[in-house]
VOLUM-637770 format. One record per residue (C-alpha): residue in one letter; x, y negated, z. Coordinates in steps of 0.2 Angstrom, whole numbers. Each point is the difference from the previous one (the first is absolute). Layout:
! VOLUM-637770
(a (X Y Z))
...
This chain:
! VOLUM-637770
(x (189 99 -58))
(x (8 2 17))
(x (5 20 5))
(x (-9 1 18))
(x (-11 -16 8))
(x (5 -4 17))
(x (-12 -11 13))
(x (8 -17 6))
(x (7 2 15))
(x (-15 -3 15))
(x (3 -18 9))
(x (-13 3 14))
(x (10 3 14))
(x (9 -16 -4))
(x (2 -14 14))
(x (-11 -14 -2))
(x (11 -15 -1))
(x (-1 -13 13))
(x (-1 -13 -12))
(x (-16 2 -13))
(x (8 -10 -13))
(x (13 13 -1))
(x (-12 13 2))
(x (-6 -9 -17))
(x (17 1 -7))
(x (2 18 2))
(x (-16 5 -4))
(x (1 -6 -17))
(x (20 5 -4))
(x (-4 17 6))
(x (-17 2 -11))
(x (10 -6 -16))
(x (14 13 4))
(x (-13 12 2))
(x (-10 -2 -15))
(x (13 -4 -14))
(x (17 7 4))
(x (3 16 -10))
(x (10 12 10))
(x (4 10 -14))
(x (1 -13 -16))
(x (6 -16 7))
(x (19 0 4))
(x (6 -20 0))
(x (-10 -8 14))
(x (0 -21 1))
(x (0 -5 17))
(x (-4 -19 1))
(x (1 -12 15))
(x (-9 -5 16))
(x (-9 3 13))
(x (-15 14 -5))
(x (14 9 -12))
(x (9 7 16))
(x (-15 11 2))
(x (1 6 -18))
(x (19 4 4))
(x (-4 7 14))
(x (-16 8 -8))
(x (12 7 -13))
(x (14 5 15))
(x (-16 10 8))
(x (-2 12 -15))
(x (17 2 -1))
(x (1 11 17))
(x (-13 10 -6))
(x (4 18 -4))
(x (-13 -4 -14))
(x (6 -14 -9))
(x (21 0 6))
(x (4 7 -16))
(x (-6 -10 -9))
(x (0 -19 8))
(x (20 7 3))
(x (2 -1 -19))
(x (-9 -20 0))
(x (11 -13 -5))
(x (-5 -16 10))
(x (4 -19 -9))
(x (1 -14 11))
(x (-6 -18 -3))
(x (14 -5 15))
(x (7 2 13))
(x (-14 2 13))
(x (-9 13 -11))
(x (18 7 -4))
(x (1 4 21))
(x (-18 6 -1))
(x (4 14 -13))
(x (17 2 10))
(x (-8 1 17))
(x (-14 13 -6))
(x (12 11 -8))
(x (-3 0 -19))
(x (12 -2 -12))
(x (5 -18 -6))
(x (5 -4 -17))
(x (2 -16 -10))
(x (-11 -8 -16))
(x (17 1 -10))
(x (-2 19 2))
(x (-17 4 -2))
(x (-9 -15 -9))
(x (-15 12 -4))
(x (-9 -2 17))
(x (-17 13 -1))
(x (-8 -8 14))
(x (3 -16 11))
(x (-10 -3 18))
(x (2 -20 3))
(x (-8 -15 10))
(x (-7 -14 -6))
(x (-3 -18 10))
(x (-20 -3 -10))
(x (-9 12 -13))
(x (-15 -11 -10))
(x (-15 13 -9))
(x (12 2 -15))
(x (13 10 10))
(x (13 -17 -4))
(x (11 -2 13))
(x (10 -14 10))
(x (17 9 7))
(x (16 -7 5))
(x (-5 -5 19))
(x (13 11 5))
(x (16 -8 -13))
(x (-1 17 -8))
(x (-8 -8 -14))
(x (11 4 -16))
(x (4 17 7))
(x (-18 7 3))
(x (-6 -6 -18))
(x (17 10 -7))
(x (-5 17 8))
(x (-21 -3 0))
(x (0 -3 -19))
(x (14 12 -3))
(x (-12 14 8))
(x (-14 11 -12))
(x (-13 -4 16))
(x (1 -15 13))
(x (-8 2 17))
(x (-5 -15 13))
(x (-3 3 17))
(x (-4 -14 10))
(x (-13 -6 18))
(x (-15 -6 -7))
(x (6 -19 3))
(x (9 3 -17))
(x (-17 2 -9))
(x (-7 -16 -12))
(x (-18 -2 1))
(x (4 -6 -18))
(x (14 -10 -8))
(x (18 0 8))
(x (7 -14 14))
(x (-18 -1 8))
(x (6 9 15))
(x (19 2 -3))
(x (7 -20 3))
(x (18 0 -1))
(x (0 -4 -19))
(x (7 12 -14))
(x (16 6 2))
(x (13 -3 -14))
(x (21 7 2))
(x (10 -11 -10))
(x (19 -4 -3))
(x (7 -8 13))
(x (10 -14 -10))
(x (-19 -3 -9))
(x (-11 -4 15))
(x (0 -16 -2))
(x (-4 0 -17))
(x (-13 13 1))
(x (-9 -9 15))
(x (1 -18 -10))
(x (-9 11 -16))
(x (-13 9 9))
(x (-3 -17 8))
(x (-2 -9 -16))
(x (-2 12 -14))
(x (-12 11 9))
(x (-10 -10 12))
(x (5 6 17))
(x (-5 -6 15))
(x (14 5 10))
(x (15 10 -2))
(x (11 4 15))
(x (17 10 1))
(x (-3 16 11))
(x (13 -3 17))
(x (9 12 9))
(x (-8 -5 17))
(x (8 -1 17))
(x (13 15 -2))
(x (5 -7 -20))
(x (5 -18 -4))
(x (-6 -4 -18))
(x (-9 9 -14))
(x (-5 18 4))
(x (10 12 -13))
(x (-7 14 -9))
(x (8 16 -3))
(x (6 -5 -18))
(x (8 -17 8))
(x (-16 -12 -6))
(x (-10 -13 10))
(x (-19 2 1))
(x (-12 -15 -2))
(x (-17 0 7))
(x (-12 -12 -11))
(x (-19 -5 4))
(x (-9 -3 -16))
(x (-16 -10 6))
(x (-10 14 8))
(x (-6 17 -9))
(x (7 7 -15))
(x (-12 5 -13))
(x (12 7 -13))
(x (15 6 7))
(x (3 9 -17))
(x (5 -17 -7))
(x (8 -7 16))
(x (13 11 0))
(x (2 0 -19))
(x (2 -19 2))
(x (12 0 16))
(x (12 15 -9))
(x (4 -13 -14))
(x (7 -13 13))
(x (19 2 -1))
(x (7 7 15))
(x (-13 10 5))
(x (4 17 4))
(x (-17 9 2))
(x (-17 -4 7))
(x (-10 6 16))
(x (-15 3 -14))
(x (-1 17 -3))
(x (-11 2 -15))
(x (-6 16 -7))
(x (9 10 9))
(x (-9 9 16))
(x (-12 16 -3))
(x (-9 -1 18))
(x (0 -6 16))
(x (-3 5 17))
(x (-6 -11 12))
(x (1 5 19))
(x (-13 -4 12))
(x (1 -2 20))
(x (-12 13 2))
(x (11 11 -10))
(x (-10 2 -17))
(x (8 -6 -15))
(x (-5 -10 -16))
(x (2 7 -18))
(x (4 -14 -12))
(x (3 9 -20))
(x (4 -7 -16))
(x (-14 -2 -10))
(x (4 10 -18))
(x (-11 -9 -13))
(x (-10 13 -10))
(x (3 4 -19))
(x (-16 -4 -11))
């Protein structure tokens, strides 16, 4: 039972952004800070990557200046899932620390590329991919916050196109491409490039290559997906996160945001 309750801090008088996807963005980051950070419980703080997880940062950065809450967002310890969302703890002034240190995470705030009705996720747009499922599964509650282009109407890849992502061991791409391929069906399966300012593979933070791999349209059990695509050796982790997020908030242009929650089945 917490001592004192204390109101979240009013966001009326905040700027309405120029652009109403990011108005979307920070809608929702700043609702799910507000509704499931405890100020007074919750001391390790998972801060994942991309773009509607700088407003949790700076949602978080925000109570932090408050006479109210200083005390106690002073005494948060913030766990990155890389480098950008290391800047974003740096930049908002709250302390940084590493998974090695803290690997009992109370809550974690993180993106997600698609959510279907089962709260299953595909993550990994960003190449964070092995990182974000270390500290989301490592935390006693997982938060997404997300626009409401990341919402399913039902199963996962009917909105989200670019194919699952998968980090593997550089020195077993090839043999990872040829089994997913031949072993499990895929339709395409394509080594994630660095773009203009890289030549070659993009890198991870933990030195891996990620693949991007289409299997023929939606996924109906991604439980089993991943399942298979883990087995394949070489494969690091998988963008499937399964089992794993609480809730979701979705951000609308308009402002208003979308609760998504786990369903908890019902003991007879």
């Amino acid at each position: 039972m917490s001592p004192i309750q204390l109101p979240p801090l009013k966001i009326d008088a905040l700027p309405t952004l120029p652009n109403p996807l990011e108005e979307a963005k920070r809608s929702a980051a700043y609702r799910a800070v507000d509704e499931n950070l405890d100020f007074f419980n919750h001391k390790v703080i998972g801060i994942g990557s991309g773009s509607t997880v700088v407003y949790v940062a700076e949602r978080i950065g925000q109570y932090l200046k408050d006479e109210n809450y200083s005390k106690y967002v002073s005494k948060f310890i913030c766990i990155s899932t890389g480098f950008q969302s290391k800047r974003l703890i740096l930049d908002n002034g709250l302390n940084f620390g590493v998974v090695e240190q803290y690997p009992d995470i109370d809550i974690a705030f993180d993106g997600a590329d698609e959510v279907d009705e089962n709260l299953q996720l595909i993550k990994g747009g960003g190449a964070c991919l092995f990182q974000e499922k270390l500290i989301s599964t490592s935390a006693k509650k997982f938060i997404v916050v997300a626009d409401h282009r990341k919402k399913s109407p039902k199963n996962l890849c009917t909105n989200w196109t670019n194919g699952i992502p998968i980090e593997v061991v550089p020195s077993a791409y090839v043999r990872v491409k040829n089994d997913l391929l031949n072993k499990l069906n895929a339709k395409n399966v394509n080594i994630r490039q660095g773009g203009s300012f890289k030549a070659g593979p993009i890198v991870t933070d933990n030195n891996n290559f990620i693949i991007d791999v289409n299997f023929n349209g939606i996924i109906n059990n991604p439980k089993q997906l991943h399942s298979e695509i883990k087995s394949l050796i070489g494969v690091v982790e998988t963008g499937l996160f399964i089992d794993n997020a609480m809730k979701a908030y979705f951000g609308n242009s308009d402002g208003t945001v979308e609760l998504q929650e786990k369903m908890i089945p019902v003991m007879a």
